[in-house]
BAGU-340774 format. One record per residue (C-alpha): residue number from 1; residue in one letter; chain; x, y, z. Coordinates in steps of 0.1 Angstrom, whole numbers, padded with zeros to 4 digits. Layout:
BEGIN
ATOM;resi;resn;chain;xx;yy;zz
ATOM;NUM;a;A;X;Y;Z
...
***
This chain:
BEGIN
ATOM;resi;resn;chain;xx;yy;zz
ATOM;1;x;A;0475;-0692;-0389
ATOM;2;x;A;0434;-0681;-0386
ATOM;3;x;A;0447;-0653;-0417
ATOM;4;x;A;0457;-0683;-0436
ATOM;5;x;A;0431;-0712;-0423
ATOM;6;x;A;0403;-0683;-0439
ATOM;7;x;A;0420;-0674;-0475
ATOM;8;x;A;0427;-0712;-0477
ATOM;9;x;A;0391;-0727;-0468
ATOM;10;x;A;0372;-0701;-0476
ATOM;11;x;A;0387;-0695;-0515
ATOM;12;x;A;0370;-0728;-0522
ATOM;13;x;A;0334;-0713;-0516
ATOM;14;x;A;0341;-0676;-0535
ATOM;15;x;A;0315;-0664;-0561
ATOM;16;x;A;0331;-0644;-0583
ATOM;17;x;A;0294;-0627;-0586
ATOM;18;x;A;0298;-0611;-0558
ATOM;19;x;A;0327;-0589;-0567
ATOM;20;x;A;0304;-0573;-0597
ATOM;21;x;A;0300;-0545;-0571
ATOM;22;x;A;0336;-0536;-0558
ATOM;23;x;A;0337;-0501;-0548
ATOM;24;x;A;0301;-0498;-0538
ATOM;25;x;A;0308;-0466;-0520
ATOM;26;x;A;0332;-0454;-0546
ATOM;27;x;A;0369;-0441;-0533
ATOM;28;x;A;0356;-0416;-0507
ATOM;29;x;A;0339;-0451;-0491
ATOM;30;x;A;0378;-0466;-0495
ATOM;31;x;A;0393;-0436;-0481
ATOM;32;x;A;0372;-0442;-0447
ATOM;33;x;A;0373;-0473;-0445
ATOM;34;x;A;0410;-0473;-0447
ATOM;35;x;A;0408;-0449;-0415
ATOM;36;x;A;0380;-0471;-0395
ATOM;37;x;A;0405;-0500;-0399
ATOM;38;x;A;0440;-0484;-0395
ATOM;39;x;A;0444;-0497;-0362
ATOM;40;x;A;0454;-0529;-0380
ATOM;41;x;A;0483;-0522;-0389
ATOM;42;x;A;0496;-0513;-0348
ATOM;43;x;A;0516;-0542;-0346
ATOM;44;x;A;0545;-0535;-0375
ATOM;45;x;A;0556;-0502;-0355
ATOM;46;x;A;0563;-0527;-0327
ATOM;47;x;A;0593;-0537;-0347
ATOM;48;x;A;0610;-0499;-0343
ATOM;49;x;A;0609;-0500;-0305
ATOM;50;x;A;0627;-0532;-0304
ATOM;51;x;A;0661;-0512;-0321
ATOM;52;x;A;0682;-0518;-0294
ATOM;53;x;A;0677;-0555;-0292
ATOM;54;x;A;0688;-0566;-0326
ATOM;55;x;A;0728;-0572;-0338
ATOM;56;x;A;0726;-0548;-0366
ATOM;57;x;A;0698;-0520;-0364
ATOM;58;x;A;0704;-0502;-0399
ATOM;59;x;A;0703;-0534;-0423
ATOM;60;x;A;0676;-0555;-0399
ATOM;61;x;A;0651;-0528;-0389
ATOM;62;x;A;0646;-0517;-0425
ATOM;63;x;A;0644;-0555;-0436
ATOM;64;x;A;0615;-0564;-0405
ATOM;65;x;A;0592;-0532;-0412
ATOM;66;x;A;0593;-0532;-0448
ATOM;67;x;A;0590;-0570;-0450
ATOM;68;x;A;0563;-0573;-0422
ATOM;69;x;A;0541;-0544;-0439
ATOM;70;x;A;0546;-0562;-0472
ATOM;71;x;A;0532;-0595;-0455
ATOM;72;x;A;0505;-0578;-0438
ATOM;73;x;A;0493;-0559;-0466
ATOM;74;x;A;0494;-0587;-0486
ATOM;75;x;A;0472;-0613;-0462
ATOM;76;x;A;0448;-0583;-0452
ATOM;77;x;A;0440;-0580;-0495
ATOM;78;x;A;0435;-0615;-0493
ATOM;79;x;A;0410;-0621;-0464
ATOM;80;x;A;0389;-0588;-0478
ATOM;81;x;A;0386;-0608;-0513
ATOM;82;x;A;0379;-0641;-0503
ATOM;83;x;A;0351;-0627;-0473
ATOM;84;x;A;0333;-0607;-0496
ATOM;85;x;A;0334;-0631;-0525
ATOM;86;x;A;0317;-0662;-0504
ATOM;87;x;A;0291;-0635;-0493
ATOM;88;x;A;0277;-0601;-0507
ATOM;89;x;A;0294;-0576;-0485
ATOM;90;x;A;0262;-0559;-0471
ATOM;91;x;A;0251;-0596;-0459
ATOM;92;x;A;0283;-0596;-0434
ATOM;93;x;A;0272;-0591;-0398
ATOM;94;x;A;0292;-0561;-0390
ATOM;95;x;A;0303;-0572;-0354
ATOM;96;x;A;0319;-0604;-0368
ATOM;97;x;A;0322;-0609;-0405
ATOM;98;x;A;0351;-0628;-0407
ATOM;99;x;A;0329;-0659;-0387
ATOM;100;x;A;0296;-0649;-0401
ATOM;101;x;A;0312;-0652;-0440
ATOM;102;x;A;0313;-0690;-0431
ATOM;103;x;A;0278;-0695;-0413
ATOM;104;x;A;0264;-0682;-0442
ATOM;105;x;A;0279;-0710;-0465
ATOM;106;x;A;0271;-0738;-0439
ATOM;107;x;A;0305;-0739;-0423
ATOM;108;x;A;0300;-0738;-0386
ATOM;109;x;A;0326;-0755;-0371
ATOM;110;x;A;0352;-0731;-0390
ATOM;111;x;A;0331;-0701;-0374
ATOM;112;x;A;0337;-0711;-0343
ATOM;113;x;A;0374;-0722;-0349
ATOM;114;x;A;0379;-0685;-0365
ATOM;115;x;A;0356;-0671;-0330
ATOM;116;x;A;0381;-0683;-0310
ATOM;117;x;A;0415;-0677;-0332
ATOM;118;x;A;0400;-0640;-0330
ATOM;119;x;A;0402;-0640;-0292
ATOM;120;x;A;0437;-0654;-0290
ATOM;121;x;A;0450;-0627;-0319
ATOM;122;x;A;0434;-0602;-0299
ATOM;123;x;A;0453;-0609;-0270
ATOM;124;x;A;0485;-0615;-0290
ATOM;125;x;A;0483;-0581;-0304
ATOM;126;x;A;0479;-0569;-0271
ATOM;127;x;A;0509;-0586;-0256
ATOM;128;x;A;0532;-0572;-0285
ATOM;129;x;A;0516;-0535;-0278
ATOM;130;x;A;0529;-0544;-0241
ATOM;131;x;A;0563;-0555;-0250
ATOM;132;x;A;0568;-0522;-0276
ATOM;133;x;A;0553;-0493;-0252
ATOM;134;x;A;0574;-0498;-0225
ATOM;135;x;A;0603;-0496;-0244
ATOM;136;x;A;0594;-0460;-0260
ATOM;137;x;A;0588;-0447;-0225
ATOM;138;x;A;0624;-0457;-0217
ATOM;139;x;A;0641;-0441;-0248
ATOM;140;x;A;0618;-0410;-0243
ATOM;141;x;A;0632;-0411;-0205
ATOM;142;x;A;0665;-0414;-0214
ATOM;143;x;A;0663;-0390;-0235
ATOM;144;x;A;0653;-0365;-0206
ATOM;145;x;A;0616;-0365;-0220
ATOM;146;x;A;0599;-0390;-0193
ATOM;147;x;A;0603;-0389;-0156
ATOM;148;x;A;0637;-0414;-0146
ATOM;149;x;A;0615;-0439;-0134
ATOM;150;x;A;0611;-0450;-0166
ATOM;151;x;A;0649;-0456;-0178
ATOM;152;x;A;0654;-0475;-0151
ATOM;153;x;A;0658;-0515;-0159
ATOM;154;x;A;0660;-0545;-0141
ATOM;155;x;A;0686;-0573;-0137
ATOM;156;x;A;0670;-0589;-0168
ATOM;157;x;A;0675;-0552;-0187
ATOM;158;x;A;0632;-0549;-0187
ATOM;159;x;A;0622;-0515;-0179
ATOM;160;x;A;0596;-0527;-0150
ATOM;161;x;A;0580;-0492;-0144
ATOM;162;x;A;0570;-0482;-0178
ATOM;163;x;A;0555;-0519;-0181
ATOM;164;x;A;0532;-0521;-0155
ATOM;165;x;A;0519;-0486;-0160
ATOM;166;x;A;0513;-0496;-0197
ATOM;167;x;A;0494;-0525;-0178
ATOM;168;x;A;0474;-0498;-0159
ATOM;169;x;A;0462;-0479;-0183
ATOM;170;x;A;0454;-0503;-0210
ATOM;171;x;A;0434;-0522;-0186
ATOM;172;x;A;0413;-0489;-0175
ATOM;173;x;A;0409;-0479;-0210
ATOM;174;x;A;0396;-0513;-0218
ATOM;175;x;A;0373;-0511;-0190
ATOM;176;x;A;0355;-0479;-0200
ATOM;177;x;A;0360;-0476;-0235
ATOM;178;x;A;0337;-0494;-0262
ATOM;179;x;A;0359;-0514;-0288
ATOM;180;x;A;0347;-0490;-0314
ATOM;181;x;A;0358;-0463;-0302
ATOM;182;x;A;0390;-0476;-0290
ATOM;183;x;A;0396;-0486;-0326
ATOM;184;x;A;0389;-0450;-0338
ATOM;185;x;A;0409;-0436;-0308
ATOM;186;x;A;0439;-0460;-0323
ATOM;187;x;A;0440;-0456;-0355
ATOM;188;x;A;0439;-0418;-0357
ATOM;189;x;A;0468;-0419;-0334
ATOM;190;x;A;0483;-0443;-0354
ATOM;191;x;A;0477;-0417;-0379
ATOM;192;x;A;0488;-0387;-0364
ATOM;193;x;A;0519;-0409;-0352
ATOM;194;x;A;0531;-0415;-0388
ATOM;195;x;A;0524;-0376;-0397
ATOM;196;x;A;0552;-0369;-0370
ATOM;197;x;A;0578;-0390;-0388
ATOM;198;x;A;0569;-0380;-0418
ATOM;199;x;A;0575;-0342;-0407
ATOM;200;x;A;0603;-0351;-0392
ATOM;201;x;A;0621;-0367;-0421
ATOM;202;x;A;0617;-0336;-0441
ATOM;203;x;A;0627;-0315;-0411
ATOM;204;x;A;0664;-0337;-0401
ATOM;205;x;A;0666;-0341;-0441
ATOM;206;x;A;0670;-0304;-0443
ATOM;207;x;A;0691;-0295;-0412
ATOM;208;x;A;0729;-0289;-0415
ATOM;209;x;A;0746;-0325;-0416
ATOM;210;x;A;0751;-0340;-0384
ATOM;211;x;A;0777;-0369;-0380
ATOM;212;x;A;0766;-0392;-0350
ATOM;213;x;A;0788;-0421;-0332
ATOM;214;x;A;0779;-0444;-0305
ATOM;215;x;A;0800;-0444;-0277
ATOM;216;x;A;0791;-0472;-0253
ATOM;217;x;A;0765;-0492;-0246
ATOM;218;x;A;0757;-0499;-0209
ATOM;219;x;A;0732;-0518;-0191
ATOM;220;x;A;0707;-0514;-0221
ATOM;221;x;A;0716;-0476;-0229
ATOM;222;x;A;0735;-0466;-0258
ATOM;223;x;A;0744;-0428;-0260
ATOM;224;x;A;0754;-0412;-0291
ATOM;225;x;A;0782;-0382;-0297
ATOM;226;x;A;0763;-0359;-0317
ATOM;227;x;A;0788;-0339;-0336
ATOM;228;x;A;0771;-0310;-0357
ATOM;229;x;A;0789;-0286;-0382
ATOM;230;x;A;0816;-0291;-0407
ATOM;231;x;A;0841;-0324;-0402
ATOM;232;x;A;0874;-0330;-0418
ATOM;233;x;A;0875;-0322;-0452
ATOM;234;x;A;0842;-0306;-0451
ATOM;235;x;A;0832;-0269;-0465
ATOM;236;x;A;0825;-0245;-0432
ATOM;237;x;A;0786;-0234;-0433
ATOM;238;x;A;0780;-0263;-0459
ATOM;239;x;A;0738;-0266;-0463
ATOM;240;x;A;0711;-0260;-0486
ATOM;241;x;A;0733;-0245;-0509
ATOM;242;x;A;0769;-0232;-0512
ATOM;243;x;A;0761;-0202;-0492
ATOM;244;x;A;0767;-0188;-0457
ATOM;245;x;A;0764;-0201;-0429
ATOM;246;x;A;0738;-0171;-0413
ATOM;247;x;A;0713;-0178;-0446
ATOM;248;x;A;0713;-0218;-0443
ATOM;249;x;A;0706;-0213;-0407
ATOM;250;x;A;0678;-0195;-0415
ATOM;251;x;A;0662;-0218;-0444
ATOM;252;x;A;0669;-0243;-0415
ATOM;253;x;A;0648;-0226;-0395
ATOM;254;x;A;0621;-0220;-0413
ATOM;255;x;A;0615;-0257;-0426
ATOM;256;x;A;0594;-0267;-0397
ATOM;257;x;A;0575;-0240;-0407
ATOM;258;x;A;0567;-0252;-0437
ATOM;259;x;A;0555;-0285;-0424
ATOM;260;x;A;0535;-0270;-0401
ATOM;261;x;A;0516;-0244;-0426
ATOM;262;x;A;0516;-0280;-0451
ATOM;263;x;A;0498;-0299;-0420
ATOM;264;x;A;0474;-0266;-0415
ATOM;265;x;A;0462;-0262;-0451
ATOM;266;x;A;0461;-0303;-0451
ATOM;267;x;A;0435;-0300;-0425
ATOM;268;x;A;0416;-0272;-0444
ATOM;269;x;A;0421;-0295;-0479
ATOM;270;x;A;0403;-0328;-0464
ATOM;271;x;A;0380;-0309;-0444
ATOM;272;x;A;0364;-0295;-0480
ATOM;273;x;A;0360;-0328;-0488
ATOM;274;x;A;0338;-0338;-0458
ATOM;275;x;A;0316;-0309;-0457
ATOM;276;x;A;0310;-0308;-0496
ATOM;277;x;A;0323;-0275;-0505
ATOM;278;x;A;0325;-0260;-0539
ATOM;279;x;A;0352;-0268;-0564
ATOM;280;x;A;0369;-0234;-0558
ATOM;281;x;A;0375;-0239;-0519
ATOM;282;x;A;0391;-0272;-0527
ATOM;283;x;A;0416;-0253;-0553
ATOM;284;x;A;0422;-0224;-0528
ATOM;285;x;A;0431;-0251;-0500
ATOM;286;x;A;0454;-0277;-0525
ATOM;287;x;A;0474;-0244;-0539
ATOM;288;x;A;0492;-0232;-0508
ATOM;289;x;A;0505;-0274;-0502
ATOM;290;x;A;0516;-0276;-0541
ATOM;291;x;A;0544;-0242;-0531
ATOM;292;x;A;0554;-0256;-0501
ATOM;293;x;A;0561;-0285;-0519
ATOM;294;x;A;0575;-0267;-0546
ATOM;295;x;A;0596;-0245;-0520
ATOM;296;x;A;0609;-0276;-0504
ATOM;297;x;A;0619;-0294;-0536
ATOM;298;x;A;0638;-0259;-0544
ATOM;299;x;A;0658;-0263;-0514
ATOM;300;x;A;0668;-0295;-0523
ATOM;301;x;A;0679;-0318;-0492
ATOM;302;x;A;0713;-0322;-0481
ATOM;303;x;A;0716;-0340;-0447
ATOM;304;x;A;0707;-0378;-0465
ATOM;305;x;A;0714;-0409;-0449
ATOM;306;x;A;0737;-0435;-0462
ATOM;307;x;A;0721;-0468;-0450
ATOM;308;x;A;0680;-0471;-0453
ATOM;309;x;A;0658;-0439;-0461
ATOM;310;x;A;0627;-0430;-0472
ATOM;311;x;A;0632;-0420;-0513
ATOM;312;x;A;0619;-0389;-0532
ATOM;313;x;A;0619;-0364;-0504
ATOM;314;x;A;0602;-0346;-0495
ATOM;315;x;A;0571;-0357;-0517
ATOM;316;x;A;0569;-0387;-0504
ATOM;317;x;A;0570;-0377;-0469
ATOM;318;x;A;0540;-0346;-0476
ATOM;319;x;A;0516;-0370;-0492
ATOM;320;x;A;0519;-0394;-0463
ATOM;321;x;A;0506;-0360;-0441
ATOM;322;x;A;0482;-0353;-0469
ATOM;323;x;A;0466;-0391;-0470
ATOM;324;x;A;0471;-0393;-0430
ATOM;325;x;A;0452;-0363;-0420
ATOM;326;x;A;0429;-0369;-0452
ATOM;327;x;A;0419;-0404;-0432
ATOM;328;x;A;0417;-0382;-0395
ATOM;329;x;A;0395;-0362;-0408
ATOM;330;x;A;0367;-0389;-0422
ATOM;331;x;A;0373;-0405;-0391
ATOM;332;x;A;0342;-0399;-0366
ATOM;333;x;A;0339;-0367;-0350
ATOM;334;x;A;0336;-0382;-0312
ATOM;335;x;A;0365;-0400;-0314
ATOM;336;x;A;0389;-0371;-0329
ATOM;337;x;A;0377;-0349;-0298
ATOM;338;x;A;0389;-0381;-0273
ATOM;339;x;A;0420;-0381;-0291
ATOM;340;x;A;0427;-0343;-0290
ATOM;341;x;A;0425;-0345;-0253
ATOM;342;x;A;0446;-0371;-0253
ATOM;343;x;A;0469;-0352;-0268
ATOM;344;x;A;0466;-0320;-0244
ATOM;345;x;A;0479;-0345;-0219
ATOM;346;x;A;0509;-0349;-0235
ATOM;347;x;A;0516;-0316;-0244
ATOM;348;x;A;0514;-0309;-0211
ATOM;349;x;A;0538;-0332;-0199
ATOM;350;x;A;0562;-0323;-0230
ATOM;351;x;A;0563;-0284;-0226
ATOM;352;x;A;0559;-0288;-0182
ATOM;353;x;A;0587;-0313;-0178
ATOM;354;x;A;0601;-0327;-0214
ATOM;355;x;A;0614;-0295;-0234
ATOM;356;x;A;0634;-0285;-0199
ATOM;357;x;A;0653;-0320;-0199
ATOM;358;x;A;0657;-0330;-0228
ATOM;359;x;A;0692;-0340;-0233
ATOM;360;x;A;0694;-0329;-0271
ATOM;361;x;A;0677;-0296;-0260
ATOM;362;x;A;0708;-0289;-0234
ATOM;363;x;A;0730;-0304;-0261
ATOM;364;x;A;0722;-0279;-0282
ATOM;365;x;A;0724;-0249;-0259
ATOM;366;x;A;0762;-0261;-0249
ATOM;367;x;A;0770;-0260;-0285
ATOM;368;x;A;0756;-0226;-0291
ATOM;369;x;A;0772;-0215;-0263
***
């Protein structure tokens, strides 16, 4: 409603003059500003956690990501052009823009209506960040990565445990953190988030098919029978290619590889851009991504699923790395170091306690067994 209250009001006071200097900073200046204001777009992911809860996962979780991005996008475009067309952008007090844009044109009352709104979305945002975490510790502990504290629900099917220690630690990091650099802290792991997925669709997009059933579904839990190798009326050692079964397990194999070396030389690629080097370095660093890509698009993926799924794999997927840790890496320093530790933790916990319970992990030993 404040979204629409400021494109509506304030589109009657834009000057069109003010637009004469759009990119200002040219696109290296979009680039990190797109990375200082990631964090905005937290809430869509929200609608992924909530899988379990809707009638029909594969045709409504597509529709509510796509179609809340879409919206999002959309309204965010909007507020930008209608801010910085009632004032010059580099009259915008930085700490509030959105209520000083309408101070400077002599419209108190709707900077303090937009103050407050602010407040309220803030704490909206928070709540749905409070309703999705809990439910990824809960997957993650059912699926043997978390402690079992965590996939344990209530009468009312709300996993209690992970919610109040999301309570806990959102309240402590709001206590010491500034809002700055709790932004930067979010949106490069936002970032780094959506570099996982996109790895990982290239990595299950290349595995051996996998056929998967659900089998019940029971006080909020629903397993799946993962069944890998060849079904009924299926060619035995059926991959990458028409070819046995000991080489597609080895092109399997070495496809996370591949990301991995596509991430590294990612890093090296955007970190030329921030230190200025020479034309030459940039070519050395973008050659190695342009044969993995090349590798991978030889390869050709096989395992590709029939409802929703991301198109033009894996190109697709390896720019979102490329743009992702492009944005990481223009982020500022201070927060990427808070953020890295951050991630120590959870290594920890994944490779102390995670990788030896993991359900799929034993799953897959039983079957190689």
């Amino acid at each position: 409603i404040i979204i629409l209250f400021i494109i509506g009001l304030g589109g009657a006071h834009v000057n069109t003059a003010n637009w004469n200097d759009f990119f200002p900073f040219g696109l290296p200046g979009v680039f990190k500003g797109a990375g200082l204001v990631f964090f905005s777009y937290i809430g869509f992911d929200s609608v992924t956690t909530l899988a379990g809860e809707v009638k029909n996962p594969k045709r409504d979780l597509p529709i509510g990501i796509v179609g809340t991005l879409g919206i999002t996008t959309i309204l965010y475009i909007g507020v930008a052009l209608v801010v910085t067309g009632m004032v010059p952008y580099n009259h915008l007090d930085p700490d509030s823009p959105l209520s000083d844009a309408f101070v400077k044109v002599n419209i108190h009352w709707a900077a303090a209506v937009i103050a407050a709104g602010s407040v309220t979305t803030l704490t909206a945002t928070t709540l749905a960040s409070l309703l999705g975490q809990p439910r990824i510790f809960f997957q993650m502990a059912v699926d043997g990565l978390l402690w079992r504290p965590f996939a344990k629900l209530n009468k009312a099917q709300v996993p209690v445990f992970g919610t109040v220690i999301t309570g806990l630690f959102s309240g402590v990091l709001a206590l010491v953190l500034d809002l700055g650099d709790l932004a930067n802290m979010i949106s490069i792991g936002t970032l780094m988030a959506f570099s996982v997925v996109c790895g990982g669709v290239i990595i299950l997009r290349y595995k051996e098919k996998s056929h998967t059933r659900s089998t019940n579904f029971h006080e909020g839990r629903q397993e799946h029978e993962t069944i890998n190798g060849p079904q009924e009326g299926e060619i035995k050692g059926h991959s990458y290619f028409s070819c046995s079964e000991g080489l597609a397990r080895i092109l399997v194999s070495f496809v996370p590889w591949m990301v991995i070396y596509f991430t590294m030389f990612s890093i090296a690629f955007a970190l030329s851009f921030r230190i200025s080097t020479s034309l030459w370095v940039k070519i050395v660093c973008i050659i190695p991504l342009l044969l993995i890509y090349l590798m991978l698009q030889i390869l050709r993926p096989k395992d590709i699923p029939e409802s929703f799924k991301c198109p033009l794999v894996p190109l697709i997927p390896l720019l979102g790395i490329l743009i992702n840790v492009y944005l990481i890496v223009q982020l500022p320093v201070d927060s990427i170091y808070r953020v890295l530790v951050w991630s120590l933790i959870g290594f920890l916990i994944y490779f102390g306690y995670g990788i030896r319970n993991s359900k799929l992990n034993k799953y897959e030993e039983e079957v190689i067994q």
